[in-house]
PDB file with one MODEL, atoms N, CA, C and O in Angstrom:
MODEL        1
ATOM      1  N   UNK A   1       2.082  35.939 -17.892  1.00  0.00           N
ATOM      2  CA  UNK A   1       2.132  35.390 -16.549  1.00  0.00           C
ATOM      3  C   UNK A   1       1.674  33.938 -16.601  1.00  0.00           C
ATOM      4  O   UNK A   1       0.840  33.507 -17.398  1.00  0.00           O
ATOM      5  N   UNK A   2       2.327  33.206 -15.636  1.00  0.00           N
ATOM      6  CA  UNK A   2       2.286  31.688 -15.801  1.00  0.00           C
ATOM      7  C   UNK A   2       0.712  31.482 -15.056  1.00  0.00           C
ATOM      8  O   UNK A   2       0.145  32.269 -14.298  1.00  0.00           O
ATOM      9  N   UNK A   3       0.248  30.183 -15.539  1.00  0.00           N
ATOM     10  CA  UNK A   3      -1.431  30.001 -14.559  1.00  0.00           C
ATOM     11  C   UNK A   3      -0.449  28.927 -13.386  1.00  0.00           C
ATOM     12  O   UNK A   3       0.549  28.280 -13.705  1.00  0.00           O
ATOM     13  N   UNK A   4      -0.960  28.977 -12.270  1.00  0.00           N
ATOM     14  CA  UNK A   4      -0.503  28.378 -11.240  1.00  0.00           C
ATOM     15  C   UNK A   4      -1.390  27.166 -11.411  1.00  0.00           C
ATOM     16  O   UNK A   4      -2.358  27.262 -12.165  1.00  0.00           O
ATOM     17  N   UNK A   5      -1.133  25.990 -10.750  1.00  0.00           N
ATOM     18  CA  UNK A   5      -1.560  24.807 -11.043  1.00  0.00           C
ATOM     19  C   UNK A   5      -2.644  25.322  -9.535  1.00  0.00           C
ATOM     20  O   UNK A   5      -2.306  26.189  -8.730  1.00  0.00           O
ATOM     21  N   UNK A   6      -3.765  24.637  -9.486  1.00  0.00           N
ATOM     22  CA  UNK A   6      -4.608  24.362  -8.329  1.00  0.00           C
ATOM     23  C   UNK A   6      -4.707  22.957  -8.186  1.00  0.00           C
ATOM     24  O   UNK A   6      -5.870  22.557  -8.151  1.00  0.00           O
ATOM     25  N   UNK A   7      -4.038  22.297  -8.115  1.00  0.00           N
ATOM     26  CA  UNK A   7      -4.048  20.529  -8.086  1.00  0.00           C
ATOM     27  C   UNK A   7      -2.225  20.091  -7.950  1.00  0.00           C
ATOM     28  O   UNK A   7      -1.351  20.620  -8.637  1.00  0.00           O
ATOM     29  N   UNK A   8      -1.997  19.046  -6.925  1.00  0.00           N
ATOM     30  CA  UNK A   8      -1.186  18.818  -6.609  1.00  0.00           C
ATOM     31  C   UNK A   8      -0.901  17.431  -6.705  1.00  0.00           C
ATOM     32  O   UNK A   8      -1.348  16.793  -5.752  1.00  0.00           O
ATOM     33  N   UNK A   9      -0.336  16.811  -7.504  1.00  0.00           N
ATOM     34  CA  UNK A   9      -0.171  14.815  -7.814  1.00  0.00           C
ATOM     35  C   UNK A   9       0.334  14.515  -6.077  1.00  0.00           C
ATOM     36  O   UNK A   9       1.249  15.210  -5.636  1.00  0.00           O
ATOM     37  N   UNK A  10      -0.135  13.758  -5.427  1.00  0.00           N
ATOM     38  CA  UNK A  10      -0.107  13.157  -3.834  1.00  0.00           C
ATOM     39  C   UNK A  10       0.571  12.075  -4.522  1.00  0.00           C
ATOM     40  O   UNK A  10       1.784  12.237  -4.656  1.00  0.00           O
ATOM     41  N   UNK A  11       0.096  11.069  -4.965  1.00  0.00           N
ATOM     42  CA  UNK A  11       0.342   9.599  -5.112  1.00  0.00           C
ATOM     43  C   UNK A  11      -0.535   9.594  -6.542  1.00  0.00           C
ATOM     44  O   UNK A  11      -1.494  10.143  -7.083  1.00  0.00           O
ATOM     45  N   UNK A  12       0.828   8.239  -6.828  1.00  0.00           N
ATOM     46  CA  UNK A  12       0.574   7.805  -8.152  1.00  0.00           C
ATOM     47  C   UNK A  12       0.952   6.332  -8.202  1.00  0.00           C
ATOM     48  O   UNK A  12       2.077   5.972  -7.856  1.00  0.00           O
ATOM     49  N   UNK A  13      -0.153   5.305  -8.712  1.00  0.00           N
ATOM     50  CA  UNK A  13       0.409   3.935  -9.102  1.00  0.00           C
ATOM     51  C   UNK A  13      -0.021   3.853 -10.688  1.00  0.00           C
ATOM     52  O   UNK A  13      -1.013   4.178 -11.341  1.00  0.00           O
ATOM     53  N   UNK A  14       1.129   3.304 -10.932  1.00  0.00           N
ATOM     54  CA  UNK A  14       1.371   2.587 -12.436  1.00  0.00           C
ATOM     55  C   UNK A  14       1.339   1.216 -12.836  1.00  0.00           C
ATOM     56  O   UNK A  14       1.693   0.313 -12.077  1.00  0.00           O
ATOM     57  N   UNK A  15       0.899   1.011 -14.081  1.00  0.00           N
ATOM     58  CA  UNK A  15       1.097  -0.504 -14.789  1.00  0.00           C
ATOM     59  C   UNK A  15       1.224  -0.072 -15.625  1.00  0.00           C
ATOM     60  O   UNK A  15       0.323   0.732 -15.864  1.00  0.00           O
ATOM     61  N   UNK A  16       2.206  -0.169 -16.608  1.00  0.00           N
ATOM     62  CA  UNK A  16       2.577  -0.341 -17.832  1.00  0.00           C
ATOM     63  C   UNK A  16       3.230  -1.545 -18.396  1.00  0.00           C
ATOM     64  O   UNK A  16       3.967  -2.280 -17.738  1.00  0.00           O
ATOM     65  N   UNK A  17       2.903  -1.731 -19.756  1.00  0.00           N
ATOM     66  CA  UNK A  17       3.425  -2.815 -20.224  1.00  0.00           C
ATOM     67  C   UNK A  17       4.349  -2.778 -21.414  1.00  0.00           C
ATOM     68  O   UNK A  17       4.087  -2.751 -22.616  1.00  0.00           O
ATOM     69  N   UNK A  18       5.324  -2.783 -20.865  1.00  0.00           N
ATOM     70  CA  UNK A  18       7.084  -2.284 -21.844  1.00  0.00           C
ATOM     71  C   UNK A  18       7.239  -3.098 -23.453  1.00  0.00           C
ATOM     72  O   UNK A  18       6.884  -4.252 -23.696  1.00  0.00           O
ATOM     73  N   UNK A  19       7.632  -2.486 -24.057  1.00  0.00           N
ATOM     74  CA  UNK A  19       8.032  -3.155 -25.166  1.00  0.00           C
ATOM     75  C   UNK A  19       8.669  -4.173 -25.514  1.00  0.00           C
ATOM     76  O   UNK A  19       8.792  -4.281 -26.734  1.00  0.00           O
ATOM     77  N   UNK A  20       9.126  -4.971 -24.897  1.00  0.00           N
ATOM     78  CA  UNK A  20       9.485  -6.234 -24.649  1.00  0.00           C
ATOM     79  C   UNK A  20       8.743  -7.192 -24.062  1.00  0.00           C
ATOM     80  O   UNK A  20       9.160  -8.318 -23.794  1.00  0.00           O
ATOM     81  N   UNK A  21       7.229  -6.628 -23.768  1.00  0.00           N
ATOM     82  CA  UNK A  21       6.120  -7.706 -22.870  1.00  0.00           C
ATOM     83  C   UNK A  21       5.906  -7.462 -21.824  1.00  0.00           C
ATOM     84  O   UNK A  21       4.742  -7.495 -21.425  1.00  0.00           O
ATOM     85  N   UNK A  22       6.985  -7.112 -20.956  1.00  0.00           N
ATOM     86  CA  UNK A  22       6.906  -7.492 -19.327  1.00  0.00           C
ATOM     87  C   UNK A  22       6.280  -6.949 -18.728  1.00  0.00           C
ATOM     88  O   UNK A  22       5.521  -6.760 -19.679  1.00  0.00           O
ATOM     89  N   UNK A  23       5.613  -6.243 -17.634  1.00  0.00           N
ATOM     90  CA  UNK A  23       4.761  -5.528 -17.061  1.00  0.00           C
ATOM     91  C   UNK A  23       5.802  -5.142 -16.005  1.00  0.00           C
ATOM     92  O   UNK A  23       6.630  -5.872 -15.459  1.00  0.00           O
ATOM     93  N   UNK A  24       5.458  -3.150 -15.752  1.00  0.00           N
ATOM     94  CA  UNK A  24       6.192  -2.826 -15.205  1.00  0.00           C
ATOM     95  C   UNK A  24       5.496  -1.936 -14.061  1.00  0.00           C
ATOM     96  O   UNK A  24       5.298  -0.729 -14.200  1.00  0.00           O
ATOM     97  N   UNK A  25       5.210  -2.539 -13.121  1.00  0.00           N
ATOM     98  CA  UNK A  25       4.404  -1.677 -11.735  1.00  0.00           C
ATOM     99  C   UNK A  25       5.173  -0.842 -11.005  1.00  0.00           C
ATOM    100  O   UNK A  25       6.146  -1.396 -10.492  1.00  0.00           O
ATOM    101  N   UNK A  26       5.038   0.443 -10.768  1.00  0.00           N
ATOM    102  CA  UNK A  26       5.865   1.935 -10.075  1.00  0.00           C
ATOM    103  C   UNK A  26       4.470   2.442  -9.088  1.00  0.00           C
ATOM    104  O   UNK A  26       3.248   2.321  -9.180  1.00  0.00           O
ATOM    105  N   UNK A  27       5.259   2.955  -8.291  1.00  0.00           N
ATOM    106  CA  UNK A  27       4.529   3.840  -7.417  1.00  0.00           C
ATOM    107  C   UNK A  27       5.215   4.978  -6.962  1.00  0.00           C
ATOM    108  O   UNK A  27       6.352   4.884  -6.501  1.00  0.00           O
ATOM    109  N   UNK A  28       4.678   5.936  -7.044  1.00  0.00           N
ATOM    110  CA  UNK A  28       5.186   7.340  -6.227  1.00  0.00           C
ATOM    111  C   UNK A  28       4.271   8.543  -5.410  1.00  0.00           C
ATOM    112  O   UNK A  28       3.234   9.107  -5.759  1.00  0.00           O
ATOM    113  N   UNK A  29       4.784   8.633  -4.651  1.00  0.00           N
ATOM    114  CA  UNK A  29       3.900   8.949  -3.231  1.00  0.00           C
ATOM    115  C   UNK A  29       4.733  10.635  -2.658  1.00  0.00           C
ATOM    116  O   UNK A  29       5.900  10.989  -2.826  1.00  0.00           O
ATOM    117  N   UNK A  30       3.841  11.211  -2.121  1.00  0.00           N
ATOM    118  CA  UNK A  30       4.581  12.618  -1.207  1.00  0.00           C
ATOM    119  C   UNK A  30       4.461  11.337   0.044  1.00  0.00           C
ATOM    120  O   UNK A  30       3.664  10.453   0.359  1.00  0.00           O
ATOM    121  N   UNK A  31       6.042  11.975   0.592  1.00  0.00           N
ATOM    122  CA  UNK A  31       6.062  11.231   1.758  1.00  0.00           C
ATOM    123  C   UNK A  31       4.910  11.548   2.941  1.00  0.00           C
ATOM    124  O   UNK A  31       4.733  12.759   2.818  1.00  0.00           O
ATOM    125  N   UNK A  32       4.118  11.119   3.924  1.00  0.00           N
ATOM    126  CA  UNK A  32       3.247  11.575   4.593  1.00  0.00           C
ATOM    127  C   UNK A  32       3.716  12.674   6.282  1.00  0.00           C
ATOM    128  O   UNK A  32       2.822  13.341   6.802  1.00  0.00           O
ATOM    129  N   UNK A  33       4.848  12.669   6.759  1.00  0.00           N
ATOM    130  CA  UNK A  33       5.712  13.286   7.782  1.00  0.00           C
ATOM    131  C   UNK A  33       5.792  14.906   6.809  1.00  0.00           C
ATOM    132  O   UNK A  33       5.201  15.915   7.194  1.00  0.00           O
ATOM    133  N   UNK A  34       6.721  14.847   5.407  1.00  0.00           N
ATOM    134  CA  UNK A  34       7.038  15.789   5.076  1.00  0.00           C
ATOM    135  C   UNK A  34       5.411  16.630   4.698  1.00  0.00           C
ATOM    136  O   UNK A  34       4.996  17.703   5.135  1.00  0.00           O
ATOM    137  N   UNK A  35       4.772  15.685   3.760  1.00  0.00           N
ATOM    138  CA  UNK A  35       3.221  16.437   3.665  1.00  0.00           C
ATOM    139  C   UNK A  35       2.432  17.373   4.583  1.00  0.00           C
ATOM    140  O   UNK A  35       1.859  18.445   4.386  1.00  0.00           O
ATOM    141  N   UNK A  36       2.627  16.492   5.792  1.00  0.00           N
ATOM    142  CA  UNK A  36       1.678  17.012   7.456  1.00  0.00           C
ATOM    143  C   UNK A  36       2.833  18.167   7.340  1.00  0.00           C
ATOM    144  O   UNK A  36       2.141  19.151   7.078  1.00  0.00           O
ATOM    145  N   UNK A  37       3.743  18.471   7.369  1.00  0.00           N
ATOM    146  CA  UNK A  37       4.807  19.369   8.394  1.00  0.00           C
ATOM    147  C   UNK A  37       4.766  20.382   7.324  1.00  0.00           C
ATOM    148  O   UNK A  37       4.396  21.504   7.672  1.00  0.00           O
ATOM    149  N   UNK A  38       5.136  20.163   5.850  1.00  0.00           N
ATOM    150  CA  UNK A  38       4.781  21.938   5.026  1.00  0.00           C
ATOM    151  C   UNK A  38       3.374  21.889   5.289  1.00  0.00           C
ATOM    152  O   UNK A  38       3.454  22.941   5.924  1.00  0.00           O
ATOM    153  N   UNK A  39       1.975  21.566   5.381  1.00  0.00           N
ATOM    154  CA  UNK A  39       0.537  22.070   5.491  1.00  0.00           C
ATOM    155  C   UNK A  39       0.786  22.574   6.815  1.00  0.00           C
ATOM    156  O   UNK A  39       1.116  23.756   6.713  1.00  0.00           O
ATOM    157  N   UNK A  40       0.770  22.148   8.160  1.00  0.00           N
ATOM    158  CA  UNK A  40       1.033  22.604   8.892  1.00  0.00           C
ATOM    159  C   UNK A  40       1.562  23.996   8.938  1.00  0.00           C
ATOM    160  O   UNK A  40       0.784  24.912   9.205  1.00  0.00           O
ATOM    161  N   UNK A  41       3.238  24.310   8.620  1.00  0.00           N
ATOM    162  CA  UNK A  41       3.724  25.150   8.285  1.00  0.00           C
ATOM    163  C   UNK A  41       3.039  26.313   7.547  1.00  0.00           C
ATOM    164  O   UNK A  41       2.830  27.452   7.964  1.00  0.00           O
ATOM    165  N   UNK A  42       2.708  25.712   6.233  1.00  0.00           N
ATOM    166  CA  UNK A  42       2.216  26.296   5.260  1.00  0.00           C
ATOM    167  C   UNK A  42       1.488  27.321   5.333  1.00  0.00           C
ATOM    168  O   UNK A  42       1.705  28.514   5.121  1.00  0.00           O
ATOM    169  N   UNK A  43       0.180  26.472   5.806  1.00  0.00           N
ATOM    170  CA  UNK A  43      -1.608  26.627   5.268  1.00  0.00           C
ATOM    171  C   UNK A  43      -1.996  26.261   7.215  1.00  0.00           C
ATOM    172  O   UNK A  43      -2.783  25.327   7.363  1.00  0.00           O
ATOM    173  N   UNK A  44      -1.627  26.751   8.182  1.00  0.00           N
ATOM    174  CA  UNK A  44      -2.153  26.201   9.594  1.00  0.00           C
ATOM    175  C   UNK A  44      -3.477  26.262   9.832  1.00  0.00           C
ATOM    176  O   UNK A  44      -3.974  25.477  10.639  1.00  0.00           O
ATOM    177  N   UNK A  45      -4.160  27.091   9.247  1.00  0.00           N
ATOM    178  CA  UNK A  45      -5.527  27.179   9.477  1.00  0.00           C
ATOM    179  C   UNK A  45      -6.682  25.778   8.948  1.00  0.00           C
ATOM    180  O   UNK A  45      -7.751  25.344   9.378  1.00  0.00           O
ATOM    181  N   UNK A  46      -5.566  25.354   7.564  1.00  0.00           N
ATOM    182  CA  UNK A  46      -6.688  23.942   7.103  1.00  0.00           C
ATOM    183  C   UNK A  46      -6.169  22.765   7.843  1.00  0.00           C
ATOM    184  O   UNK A  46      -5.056  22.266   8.007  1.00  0.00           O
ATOM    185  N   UNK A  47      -7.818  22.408   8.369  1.00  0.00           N
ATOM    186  CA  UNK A  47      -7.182  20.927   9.779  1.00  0.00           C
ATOM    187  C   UNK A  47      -7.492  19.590   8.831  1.00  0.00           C
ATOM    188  O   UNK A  47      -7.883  18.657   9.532  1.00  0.00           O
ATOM    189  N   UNK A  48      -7.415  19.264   7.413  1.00  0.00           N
ATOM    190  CA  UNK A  48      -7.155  18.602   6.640  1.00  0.00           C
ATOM    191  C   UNK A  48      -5.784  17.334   6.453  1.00  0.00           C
ATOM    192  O   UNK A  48      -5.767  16.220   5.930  1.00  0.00           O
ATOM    193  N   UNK A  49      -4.444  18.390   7.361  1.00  0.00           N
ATOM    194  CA  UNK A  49      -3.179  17.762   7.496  1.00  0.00           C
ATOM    195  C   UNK A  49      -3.216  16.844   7.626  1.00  0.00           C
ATOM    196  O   UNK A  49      -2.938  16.075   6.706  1.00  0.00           O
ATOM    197  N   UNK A  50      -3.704  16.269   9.263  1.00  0.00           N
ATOM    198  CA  UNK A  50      -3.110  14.784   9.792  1.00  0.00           C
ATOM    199  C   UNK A  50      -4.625  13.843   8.357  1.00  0.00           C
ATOM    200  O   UNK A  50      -4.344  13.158   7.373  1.00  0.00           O
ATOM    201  N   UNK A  51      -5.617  14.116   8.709  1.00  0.00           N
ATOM    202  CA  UNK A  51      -6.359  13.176   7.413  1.00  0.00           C
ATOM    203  C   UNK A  51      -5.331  12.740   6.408  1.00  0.00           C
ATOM    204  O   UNK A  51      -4.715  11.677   6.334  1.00  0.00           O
ATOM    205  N   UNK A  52      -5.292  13.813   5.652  1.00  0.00           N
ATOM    206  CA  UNK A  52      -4.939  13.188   4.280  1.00  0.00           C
ATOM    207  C   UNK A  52      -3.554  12.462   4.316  1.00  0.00           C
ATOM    208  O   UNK A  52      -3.250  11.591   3.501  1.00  0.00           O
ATOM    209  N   UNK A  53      -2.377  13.080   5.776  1.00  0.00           N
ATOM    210  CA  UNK A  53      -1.367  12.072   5.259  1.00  0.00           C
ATOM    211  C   UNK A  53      -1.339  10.503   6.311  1.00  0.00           C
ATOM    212  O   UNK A  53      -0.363   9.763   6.433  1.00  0.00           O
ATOM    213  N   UNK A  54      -2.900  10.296   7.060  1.00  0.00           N
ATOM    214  CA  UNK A  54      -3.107   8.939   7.335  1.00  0.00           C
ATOM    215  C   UNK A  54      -3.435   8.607   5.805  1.00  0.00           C
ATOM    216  O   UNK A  54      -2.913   7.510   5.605  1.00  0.00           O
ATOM    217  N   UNK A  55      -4.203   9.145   4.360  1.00  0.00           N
ATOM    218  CA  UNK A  55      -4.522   8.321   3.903  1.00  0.00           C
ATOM    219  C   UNK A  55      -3.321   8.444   2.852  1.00  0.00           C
ATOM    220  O   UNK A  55      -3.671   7.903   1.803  1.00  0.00           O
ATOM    221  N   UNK A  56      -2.256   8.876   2.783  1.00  0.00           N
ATOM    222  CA  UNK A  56      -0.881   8.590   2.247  1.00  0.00           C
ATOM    223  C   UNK A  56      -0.691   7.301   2.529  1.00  0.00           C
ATOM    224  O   UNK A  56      -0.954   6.363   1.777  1.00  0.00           O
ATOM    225  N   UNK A  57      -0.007   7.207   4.147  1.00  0.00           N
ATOM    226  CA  UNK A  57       0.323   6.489   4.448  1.00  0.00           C
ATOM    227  C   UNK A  57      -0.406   4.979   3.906  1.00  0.00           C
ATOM    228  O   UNK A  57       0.188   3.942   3.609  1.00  0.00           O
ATOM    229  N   UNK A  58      -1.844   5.241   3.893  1.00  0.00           N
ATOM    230  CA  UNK A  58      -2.511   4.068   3.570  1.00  0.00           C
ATOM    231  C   UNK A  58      -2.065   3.859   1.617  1.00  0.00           C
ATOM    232  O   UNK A  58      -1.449   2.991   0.998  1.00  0.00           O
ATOM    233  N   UNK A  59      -2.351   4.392   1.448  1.00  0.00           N
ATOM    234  CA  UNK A  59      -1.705   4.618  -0.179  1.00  0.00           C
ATOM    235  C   UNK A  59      -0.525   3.662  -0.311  1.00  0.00           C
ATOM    236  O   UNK A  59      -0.346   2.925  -1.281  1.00  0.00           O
ATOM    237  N   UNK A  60       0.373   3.760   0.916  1.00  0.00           N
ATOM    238  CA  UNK A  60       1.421   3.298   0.393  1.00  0.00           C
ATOM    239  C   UNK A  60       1.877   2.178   0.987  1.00  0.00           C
ATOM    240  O   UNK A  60       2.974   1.688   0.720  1.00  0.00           O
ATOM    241  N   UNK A  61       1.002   1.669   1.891  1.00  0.00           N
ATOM    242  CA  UNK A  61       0.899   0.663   2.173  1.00  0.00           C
ATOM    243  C   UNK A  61       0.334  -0.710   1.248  1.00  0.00           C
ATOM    244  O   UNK A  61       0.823  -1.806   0.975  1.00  0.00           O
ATOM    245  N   UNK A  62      -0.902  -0.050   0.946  1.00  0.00           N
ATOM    246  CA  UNK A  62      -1.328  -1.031  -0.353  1.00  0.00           C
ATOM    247  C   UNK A  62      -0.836  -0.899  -1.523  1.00  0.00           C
ATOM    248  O   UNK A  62      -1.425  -1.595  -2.350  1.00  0.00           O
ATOM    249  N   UNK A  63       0.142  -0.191  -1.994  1.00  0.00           N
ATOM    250  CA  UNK A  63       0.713  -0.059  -3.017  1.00  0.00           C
ATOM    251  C   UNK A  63       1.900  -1.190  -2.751  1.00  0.00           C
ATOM    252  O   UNK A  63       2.122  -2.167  -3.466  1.00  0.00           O
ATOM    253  N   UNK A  64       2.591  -0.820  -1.566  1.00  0.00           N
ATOM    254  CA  UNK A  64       3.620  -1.874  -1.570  1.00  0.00           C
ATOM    255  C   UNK A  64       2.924  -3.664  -1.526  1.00  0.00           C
ATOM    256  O   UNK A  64       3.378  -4.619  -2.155  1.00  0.00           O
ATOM    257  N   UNK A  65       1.923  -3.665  -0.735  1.00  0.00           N
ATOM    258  CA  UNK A  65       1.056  -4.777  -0.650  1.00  0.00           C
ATOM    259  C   UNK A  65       0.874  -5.583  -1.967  1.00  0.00           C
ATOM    260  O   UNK A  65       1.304  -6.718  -2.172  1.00  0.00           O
ATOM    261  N   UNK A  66      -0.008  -4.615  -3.031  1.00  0.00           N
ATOM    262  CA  UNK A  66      -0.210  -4.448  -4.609  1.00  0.00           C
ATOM    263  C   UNK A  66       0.920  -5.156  -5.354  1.00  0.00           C
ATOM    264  O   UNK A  66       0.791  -6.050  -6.190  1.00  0.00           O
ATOM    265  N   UNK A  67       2.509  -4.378  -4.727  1.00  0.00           N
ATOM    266  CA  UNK A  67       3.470  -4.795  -5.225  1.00  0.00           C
ATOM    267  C   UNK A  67       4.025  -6.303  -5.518  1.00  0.00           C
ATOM    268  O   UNK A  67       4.181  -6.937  -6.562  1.00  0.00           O
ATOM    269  N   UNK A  68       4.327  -6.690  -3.715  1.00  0.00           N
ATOM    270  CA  UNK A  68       4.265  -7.688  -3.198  1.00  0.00           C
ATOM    271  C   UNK A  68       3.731  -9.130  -4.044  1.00  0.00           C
ATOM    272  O   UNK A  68       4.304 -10.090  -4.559  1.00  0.00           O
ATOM    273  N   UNK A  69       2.252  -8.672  -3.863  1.00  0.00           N
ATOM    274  CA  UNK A  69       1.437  -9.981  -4.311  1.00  0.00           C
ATOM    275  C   UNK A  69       1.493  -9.781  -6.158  1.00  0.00           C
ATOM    276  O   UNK A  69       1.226 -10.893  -6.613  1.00  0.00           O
ATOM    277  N   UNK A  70       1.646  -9.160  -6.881  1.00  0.00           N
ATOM    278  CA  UNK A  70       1.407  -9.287  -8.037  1.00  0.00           C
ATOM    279  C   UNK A  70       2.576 -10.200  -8.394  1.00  0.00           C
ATOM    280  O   UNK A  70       2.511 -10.809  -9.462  1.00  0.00           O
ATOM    281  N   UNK A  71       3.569 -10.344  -7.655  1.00  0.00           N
ATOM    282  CA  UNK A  71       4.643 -11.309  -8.503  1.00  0.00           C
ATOM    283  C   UNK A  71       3.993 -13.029  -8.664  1.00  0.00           C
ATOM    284  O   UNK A  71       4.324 -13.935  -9.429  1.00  0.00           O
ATOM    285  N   UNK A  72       3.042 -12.968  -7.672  1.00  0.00           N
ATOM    286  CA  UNK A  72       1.929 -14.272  -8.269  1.00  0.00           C
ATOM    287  C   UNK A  72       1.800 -14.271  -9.654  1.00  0.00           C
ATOM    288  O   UNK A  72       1.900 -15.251 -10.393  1.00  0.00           O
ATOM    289  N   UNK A  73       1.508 -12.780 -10.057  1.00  0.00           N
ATOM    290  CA  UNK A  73       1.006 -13.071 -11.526  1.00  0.00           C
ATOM    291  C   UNK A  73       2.018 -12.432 -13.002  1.00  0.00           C
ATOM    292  O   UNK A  73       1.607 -12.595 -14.151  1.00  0.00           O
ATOM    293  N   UNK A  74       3.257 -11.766 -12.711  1.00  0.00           N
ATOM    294  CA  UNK A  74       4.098 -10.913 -13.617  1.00  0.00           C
ATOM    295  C   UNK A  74       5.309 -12.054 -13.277  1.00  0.00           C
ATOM    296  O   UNK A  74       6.428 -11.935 -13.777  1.00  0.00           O
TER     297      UNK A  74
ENDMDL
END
């Protein structure tokens, strides 16, 4: 029998630096609408929902922000 994961990746930012030099910044995020609406659905009893996907949303705000301004320096 398989072990079920107890941890779920929300958001992820990256820097890597490619074999050719360049630096390569990614981000990937659970959207925060779809997040709230399966917990909701899901799990209704944990009032955790709207929190965590305001702090999505914030996630991915400064990620794009992050994005944005680093071309100052890449």
């Amino acid at each position: 029998m398989a072990n079920k994961s107890t941890e779920a990746n929300l958001f992820t930012f990256q820097a890597n630096l490619k074999q050719n030099g360049t630096i390569e910044l990614t981000w990937e995020g659970v959207k925060p609408e779809q997040f709230e609406s399966a917990m909701v659905e899901g799990l209704p009893q944990w009032d955790g929902s709207h929190a965590t996907a305001s702090l999505l949303r914030y996630l991915r705000s400064m990620a794009d922000e992050m994005l944005e301004k680093s071309r100052n320096y890449i």
